[in-house]
Each structure stands twice: as structure tokens, then as C-alpha cells.
C-alpha positions as CSV (number, residue, x, y, z in Angstrom):
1,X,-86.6,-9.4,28.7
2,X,-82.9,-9.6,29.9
3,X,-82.3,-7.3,32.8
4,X,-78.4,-6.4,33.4
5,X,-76.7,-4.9,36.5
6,X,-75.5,-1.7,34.1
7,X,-79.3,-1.2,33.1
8,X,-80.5,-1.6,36.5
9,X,-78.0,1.0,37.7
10,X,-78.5,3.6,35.2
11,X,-82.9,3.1,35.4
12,X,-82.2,4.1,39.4
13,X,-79.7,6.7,38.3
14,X,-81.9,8.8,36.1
15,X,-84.6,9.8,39.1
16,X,-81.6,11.0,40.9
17,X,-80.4,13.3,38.2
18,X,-83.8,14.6,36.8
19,X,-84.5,15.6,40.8
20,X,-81.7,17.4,40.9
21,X,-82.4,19.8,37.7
22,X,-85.6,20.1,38.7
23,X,-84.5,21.6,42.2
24,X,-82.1,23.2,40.9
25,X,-84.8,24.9,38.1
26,X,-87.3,25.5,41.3
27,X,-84.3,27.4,43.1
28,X,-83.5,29.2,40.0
29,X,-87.4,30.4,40.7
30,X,-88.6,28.2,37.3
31,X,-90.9,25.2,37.4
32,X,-93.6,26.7,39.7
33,X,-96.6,24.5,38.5
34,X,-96.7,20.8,37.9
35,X,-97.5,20.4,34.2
36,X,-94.2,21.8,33.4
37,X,-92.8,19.3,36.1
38,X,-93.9,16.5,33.8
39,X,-92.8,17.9,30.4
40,X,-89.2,18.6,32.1
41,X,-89.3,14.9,33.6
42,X,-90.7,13.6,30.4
43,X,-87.8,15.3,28.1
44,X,-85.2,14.2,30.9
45,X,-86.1,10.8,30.4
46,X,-86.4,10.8,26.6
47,X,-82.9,12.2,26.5
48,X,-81.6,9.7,28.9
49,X,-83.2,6.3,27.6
50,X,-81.6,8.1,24.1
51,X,-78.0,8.3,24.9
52,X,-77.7,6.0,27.9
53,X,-75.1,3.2,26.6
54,X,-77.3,0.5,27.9
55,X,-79.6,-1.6,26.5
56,X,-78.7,-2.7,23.1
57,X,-79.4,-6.2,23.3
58,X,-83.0,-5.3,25.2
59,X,-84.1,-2.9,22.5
60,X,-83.0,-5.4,19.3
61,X,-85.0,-8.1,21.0
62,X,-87.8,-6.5,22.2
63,X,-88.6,-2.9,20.5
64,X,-88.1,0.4,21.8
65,X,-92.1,0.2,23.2
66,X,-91.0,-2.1,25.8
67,X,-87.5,-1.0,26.4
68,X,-88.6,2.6,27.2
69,X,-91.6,1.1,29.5
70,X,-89.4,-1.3,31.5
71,X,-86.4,2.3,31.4
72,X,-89.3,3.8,33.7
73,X,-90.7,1.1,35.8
74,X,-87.2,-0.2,37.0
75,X,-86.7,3.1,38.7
76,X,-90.7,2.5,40.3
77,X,-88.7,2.1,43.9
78,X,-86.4,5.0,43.9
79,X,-89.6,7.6,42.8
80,X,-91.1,6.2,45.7
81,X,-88.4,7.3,47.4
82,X,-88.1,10.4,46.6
83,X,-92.2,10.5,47.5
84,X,-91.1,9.2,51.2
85,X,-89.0,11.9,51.5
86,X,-91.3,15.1,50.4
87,X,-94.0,12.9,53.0
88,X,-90.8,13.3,55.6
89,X,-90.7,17.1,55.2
90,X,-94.2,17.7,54.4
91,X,-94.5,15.7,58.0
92,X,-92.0,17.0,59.8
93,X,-92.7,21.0,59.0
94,X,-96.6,20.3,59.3
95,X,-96.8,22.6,56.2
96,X,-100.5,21.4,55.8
97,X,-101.4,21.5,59.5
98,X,-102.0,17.7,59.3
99,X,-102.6,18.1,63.2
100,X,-104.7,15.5,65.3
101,X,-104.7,14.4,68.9
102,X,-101.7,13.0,70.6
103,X,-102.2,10.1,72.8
104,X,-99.8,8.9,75.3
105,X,-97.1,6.3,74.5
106,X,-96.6,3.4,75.1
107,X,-99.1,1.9,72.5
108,X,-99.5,-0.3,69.4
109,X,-100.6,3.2,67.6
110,X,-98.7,5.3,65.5
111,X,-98.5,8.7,66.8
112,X,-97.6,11.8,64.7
113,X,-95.0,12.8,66.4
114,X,-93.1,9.6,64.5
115,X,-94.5,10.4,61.4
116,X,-91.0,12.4,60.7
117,X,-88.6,9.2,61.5
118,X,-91.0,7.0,60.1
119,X,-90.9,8.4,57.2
120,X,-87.0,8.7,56.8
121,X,-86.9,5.0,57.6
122,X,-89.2,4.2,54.9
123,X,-87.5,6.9,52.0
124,X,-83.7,5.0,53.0
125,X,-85.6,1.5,52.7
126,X,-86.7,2.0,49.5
127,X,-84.0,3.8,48.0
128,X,-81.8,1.1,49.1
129,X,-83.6,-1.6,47.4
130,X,-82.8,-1.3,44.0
131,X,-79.2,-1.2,44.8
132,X,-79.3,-4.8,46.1
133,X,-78.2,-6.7,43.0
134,X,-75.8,-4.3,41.9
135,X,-73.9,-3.8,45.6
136,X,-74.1,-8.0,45.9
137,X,-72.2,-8.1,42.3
138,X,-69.0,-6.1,43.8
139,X,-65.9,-8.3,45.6
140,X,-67.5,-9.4,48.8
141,X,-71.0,-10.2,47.5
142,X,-73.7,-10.5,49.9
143,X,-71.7,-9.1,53.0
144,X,-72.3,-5.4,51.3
145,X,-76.1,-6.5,52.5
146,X,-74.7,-6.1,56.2
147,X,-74.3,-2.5,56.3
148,X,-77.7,-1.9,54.2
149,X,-79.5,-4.1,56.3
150,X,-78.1,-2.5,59.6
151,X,-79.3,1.0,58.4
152,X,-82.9,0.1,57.2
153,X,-83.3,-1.9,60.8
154,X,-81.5,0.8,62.5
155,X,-83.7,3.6,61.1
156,X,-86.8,1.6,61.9
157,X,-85.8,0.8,65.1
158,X,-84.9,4.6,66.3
159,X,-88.7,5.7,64.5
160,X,-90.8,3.3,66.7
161,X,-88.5,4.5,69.6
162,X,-89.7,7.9,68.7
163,X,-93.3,6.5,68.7
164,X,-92.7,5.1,71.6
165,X,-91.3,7.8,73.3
166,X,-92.0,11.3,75.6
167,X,-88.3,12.8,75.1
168,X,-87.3,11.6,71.5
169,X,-84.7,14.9,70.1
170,X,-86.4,17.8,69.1
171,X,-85.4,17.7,65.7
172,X,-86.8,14.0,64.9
173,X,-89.9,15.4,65.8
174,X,-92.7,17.9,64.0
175,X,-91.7,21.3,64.4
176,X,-95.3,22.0,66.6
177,X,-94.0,19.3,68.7
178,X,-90.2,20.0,69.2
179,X,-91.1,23.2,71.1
180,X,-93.3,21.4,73.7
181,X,-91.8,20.7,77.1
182,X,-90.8,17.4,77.5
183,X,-91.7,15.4,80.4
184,X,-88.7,14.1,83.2
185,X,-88.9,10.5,81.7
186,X,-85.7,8.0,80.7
187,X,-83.8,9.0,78.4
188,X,-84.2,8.5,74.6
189,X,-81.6,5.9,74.2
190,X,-83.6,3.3,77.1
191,X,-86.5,3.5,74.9
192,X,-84.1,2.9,71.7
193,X,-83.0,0.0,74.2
194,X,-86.7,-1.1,74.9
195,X,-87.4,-1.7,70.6
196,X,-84.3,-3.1,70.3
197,X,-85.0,-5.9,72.5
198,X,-88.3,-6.4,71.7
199,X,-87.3,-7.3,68.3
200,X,-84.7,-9.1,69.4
201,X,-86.6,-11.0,71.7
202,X,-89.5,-11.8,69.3
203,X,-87.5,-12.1,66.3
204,X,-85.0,-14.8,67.2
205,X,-87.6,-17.4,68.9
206,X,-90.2,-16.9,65.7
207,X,-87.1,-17.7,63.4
208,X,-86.0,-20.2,65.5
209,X,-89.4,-21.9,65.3
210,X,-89.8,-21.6,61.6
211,X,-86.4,-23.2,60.8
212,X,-86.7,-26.0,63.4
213,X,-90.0,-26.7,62.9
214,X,-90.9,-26.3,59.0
215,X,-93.8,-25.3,60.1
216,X,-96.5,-23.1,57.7
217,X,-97.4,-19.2,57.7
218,X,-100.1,-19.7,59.6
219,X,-99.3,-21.7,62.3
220,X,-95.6,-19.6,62.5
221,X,-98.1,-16.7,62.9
222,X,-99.7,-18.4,66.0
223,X,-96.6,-19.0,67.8
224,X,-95.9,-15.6,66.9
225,X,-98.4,-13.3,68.9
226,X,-97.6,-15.0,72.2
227,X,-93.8,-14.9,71.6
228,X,-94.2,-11.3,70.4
229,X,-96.2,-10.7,74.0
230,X,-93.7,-12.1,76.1
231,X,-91.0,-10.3,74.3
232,X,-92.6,-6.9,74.6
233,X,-93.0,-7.7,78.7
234,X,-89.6,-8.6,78.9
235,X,-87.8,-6.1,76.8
236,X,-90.1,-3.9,78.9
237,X,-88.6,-5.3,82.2
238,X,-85.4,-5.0,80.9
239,X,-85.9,-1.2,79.9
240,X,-87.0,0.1,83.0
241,X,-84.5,-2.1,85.2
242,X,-81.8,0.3,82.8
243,X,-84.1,3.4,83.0
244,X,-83.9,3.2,87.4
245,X,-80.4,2.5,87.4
246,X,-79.5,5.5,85.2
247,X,-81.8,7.5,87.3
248,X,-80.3,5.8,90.6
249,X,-76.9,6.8,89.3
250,X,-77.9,10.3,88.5
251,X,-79.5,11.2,91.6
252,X,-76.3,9.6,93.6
253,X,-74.0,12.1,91.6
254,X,-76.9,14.7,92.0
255,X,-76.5,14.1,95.8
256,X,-72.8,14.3,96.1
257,X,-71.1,17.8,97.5
């Protein structure tokens, strides 16, 4: 079945609209249990997939069985989505006391104090997914990927600094968390610093290698974990190298009458 940018955009439309009726029902006080939630999203969708000028060709070829089907799977991504997000503020306000020990960074573990940012990175990743064949399509083409690309990496980057972390902002973090006292580490941005370069660091060798060398998954994945090791010591290095000159600077201006 023929897929075309103006039936891609309207199948990842839809979820955006029928979300907004439904909050806007739920603020209105209606739409308290979920059974009504599917017979609203069920009626929202017949109506769209009815009237939405899309799709002619699709539904003359293939039927209106398969047409409706592939109307709701092509918007699969941006559901998830939406899903990320109620996990983001479900995580964030600990509204079900999802509470558990907290082990000191740094650490390959995810800790739930970056469950909030984690999240958000996730929700943006997948929302922007589906709009990569339509954003490619305007003048410019595949440089509208730079901007997307830089806020999926940079929203992953800032939630494993938050993992990472002891004094991440207050408002990235759980609300049982934010009000703790935070310790007299570096500052947020030196462990933002500390990600950063550990990707970089690992990423660009591990590239390199694969281009250069042609070489398969596997083997790519064994010249990855030693790369990825002396990355993670470097960017280290380099982090704390920033994190004593910030705090030689500050205790110099500290010091001065």
C-alpha cells in the first residue's frame, strides 16, 4: 500500500488532536473512567479517517479494512509518545510512590532520580520520528535532520548527566528528591561536560573504525567496549580537570577583600 507524505502527516496529526479534546473533556470534569476514553478515541478517529482528504488512492486499491488499520498504526510512534510523557509526570510527581533506594553516582545504573529527564528524552524522541519524511521533503531536505537530531542527543545527553549527577536542578528531578539537600559537588554543567565527551570520545573512534575498516557488528562491538572504557576515563579526566579549575577560580574570588 502507497504511503504519502500528506497521509503520513495527518495519521500523526489525529493523536494530537483527539488528546487535546480529551483534556480538554477531563478539565471540563467529563471522561473520569477509561471505557468512555476509548469510545471518545474511537469516534474521534472514525470521524477523522471519514473526512480527512487523504487517502483516496489507498482506499480504491486496498479497501477501507486496510486503510483504516494502517490510519491507526502509522500514528503507533506518536501514542507512544504521548505514553512517554504521562511515564514523565507520573515519574516526576511520584504520584504512585514508585520509591526505591538511591545509590550513589557515578555508575552504569539508572537511578530514579533520572527517570524524569529520561523520560522527556524518550517522549521528544519518539514524537520526532514520524516527522522525519515529511520535515526531509521541505526546501533544504535532510539538513532539517540537524536541528531534530541535536534535540533528541541533547535531551539524552542532559538525562544521563542527571543520572550521573549529585546537583542536577531541582525541577528535572522527582519532587521527593528536589527538596533534599544537595551535596557541595561541581556544578551540573561539568557533569553535562563529562557525557558529552564520553560520547564524543567513544562515538567518533567506533565510527571511525566501522567506516575504515568494513568490519561486522560483532567485531565493531569488540573494539567498542575498550574504546568506550578509555573514553569514559578520559572524559572523566577531562571533567574533573574543569570541575578543580572552576572551584580554584571560585575559592580565589571567595578569598579576595
Amino acid at each position: 500500500m502507497e504511503i504519502d507524505l500528506p497521509f503520513l502527516v495527518v495519521t500523526n496529526v489525529v493523536p494530537y488532536g483527539i488528546v487535546a479534546v480529551l483534556l480538554a473533556l477531563r478539565r471540563g470534569g467529563h471522561v473520569r473512567r477509561w471505557p468512555a476514553v476509548f469510545l471518545i478515541v474511537a469516534a474521534l478517529y472514525a470521524l477523522a479517517i471519514s473526512v480527512a482528504p487523504v487517502g483516496e488512492v489507498a482506499r480504491a486499491r486496498e479497501g477501507w479494512g486496510v486503510y483504516v488499520v494502517l490510519f491507526v498504526l502509522l500514528g503507533t510512534l506518536t501514542w507512544i509518545s504521548f505514553g512517554l510523557w504521562w511515564l514523565t509526570y507520573v515519574a516526576w510527581t511520584d504520584r504512585y510512590r514508585l520509591r526505591g533506594p538511591q545509590v550513589s553516582p557515578p555508575a552504569l545504573y539508572l537511578h530514579r532520580r533520572s527517570a524524569p529527564a529520561l523520560g522527556v528524552s524518550a517522549a521528544l524522541t519518539c514524537g520526532l520520528l514520524p516527522w522525519i519524511g515529511p520535515v526531509t521533503s521541505l526546501p533544504g531536505g535532510a539538513a532539517w535532520l540537524i536541528p531534530m537530531a541535536a534535540v533528541a542527543l541533547g535531551s539524552a545527553v542532559i538525562a544521563a548527566a542527571v543520572n550521573v549527577s549529585d546537583r542536577a536542578p531541582r525541577f528535572m528531578l522527582p519532587r521527593d528528591l528536589a527538596n533534599e539537600p544537595q551535596p557541595p559537588t561541581q556544578p551540573f554543567w561539568v557533569d553535562i561536560l563529562f557525557v558529552a565527551l564520553m560520547i564524543l570520545f567513544g562515538a567518533v573512534p567506533v565510527l571511525a573504525i566501522q567506516a575504515s575498516a568494513h568490519l561486522s557488528s560483532r567485531a565493531v562491538w569488540l573494539f567498542m567496549l575498550p574504546v568506550l572504557f578509555a573514553a569514559g576515563l578520559v572524559a572523566f579526566a577531562v571533567s574533573r580537570l574543569v570541575s578543580r579549575l572552576v572551584r580554584g577560580h571560585r575559592d580565589s574570588s571567595d578569598a579576595l577583600p
